[in-house]
C-alpha positions in Angstrom: 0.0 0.0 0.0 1.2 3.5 -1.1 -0.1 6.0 1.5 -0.4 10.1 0.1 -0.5 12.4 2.3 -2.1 16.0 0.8 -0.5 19.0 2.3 -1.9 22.5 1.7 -3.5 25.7 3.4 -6.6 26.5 5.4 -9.4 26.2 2.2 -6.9 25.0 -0.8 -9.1 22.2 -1.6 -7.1 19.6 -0.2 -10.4 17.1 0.7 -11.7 18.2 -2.8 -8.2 16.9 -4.3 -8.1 13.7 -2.2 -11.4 12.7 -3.6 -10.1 13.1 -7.0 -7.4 10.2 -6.8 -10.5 7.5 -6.5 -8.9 5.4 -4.0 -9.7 5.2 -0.2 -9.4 8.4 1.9 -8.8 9.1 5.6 -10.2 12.4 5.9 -9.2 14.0 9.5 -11.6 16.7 9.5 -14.5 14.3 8.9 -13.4 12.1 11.9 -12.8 15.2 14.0 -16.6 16.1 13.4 -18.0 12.3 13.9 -16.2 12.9 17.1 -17.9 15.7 18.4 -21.3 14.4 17.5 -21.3 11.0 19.1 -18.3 10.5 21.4 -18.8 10.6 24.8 -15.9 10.0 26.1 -14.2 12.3 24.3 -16.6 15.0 25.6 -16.0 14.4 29.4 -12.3 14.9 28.7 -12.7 18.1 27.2 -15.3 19.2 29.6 -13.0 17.8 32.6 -10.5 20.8 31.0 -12.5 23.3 29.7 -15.4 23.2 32.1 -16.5 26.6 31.1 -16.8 26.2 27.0 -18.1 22.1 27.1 -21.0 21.7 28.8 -23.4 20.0 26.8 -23.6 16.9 24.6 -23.2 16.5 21.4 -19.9 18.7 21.0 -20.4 21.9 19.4 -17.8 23.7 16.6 -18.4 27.0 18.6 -17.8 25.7 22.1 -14.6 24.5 20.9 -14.1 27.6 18.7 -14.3 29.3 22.0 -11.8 28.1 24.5 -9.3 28.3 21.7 -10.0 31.9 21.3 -10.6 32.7 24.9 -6.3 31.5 25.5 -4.2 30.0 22.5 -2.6 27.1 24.7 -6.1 25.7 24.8 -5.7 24.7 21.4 -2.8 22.2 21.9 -5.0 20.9 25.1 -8.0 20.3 23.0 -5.5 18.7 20.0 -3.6 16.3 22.4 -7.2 15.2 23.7 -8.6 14.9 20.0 -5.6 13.8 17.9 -4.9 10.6 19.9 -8.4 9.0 19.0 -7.6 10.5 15.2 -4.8 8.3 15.0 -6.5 5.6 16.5 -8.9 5.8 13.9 -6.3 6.2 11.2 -4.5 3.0 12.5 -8.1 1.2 12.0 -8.2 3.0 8.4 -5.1 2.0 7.7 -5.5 -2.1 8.3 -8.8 -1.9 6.9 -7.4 -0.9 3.4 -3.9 -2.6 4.1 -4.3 -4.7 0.1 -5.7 -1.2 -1.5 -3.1 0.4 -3.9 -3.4 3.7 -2.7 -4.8 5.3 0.2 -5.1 9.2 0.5 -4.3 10.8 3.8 -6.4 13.8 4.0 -4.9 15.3 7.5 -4.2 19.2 8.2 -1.2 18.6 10.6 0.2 15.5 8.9 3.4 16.9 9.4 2.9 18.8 12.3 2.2 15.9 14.2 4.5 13.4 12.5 1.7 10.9 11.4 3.9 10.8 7.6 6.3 8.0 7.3 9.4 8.5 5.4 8.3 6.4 2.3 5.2 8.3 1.8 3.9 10.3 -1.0 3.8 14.3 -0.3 1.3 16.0 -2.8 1.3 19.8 -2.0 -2.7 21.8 -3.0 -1.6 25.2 -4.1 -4.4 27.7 -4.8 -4.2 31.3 -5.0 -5.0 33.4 -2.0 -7.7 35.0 -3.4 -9.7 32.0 -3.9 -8.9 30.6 -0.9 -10.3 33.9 1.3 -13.2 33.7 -0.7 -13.8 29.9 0.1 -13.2 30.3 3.7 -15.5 33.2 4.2 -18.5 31.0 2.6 -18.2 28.3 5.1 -20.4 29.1 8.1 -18.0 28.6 11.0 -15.4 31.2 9.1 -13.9 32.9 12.6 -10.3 34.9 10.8 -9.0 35.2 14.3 -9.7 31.1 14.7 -8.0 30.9 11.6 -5.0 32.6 12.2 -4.5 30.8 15.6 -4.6 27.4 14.0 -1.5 28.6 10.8 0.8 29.6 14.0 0.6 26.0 15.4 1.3 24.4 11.4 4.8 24.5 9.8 5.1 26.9 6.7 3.4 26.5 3.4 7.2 26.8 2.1 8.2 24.3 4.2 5.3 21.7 3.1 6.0 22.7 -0.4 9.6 21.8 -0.4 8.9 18.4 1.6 6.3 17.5 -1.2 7.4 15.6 -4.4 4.3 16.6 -6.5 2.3 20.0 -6.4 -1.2 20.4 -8.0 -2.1 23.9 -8.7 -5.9 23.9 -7.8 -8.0 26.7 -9.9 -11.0 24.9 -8.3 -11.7 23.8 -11.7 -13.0 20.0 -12.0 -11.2 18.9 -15.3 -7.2 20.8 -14.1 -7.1 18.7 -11.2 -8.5 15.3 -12.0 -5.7 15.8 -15.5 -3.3 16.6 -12.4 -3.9 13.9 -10.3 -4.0 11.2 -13.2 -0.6 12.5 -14.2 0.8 12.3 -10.6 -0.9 8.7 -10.0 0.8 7.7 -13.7 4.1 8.6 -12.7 3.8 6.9 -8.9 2.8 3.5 -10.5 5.7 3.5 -12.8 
């Protein structure tokens, strides 16, 4: 199995681009939400530390939206609660597509939080800043301030850019990156 990890910034179209290969995806963002709606567990933790922000079931985006914002060292509390069960449910990801091909790692802080392996597959979204602003302020938790707190925690877009061996220029256009990622998937299966 040949595991791709897609790198990129806040609203490049990096879950849009990991659909596009066709091959099994672990999207992080996805799990993160399935999470807050039905994991107990998880909740108590958070409302064990953030008494103030958690105090209802099922979690809610703004609750956690808000501790962040209230003091920026809550966000690496409420990632170390969070990202240990997203690995956990990586791992089980992982075994359960173990004979597939391909699978597609759709995680924000792949890097970050050193979930790559050495032999795996770095794909870099770039998308022009412009189209990116205008996709983030369409989404209906768009907080800028939120948004600015989570880039200081991930490496540099630079940095992912030189770590990847492939870069697909998204123009949000359908036909640009599915002739992208055919190209890049021709070339890995040489």
């Amino acid at each position: 199995m040949i595991r791709i990890g897609i790198l990129g910034d806040i609203g490049a179209g990096k879950s849009y681009v990991a659909k596009c290969f066709g091959y099994p995806v672990f999207n992080a963002d996805l799990e993160v939400s399935k999470i807050y709606e039905k994991d107990k567990k998880i909740f108590y933790k958070l409302k064990k530390a953030f008494p103030k922000h958690f105090t209802s079931f099922p979690i809610k985006k703004k609750s956690v939206a808000n501790a962040i914002l209230e003091n920026k060292k809550n966000l690496k509390k409420i990632k170390k609660i969070i990202h240990f069960e997203i690995r956990k449910k990586m791992n089980i990801f992982l075994k359960k597509n173990k004979n597939k091909k391909f699978v597609i790692l759709d995680i924000p802080l792949l890097l970050e939080s050193k979930i790559n392996a050495k032999k795996d597959i770095l794909i870099f979204v770039q998308s022009k800043k412009s189209d990116i602003l205008k996709r983030l302020i369409k989404r209906k938790n768009y907080n800028e301030k939120l948004i600015k707190d989570f880039k200081k925690i991930q490496l540099s877009l630079d940095l992912k850019k030189k770590k990847s061996q492939y870069v697909i220029k998204n123009d949000f256009k359908k036909n640009s990156v599915k002739t992208m990622v055919k190209k890049i998937l021709k070339e890995i299966k040489k």
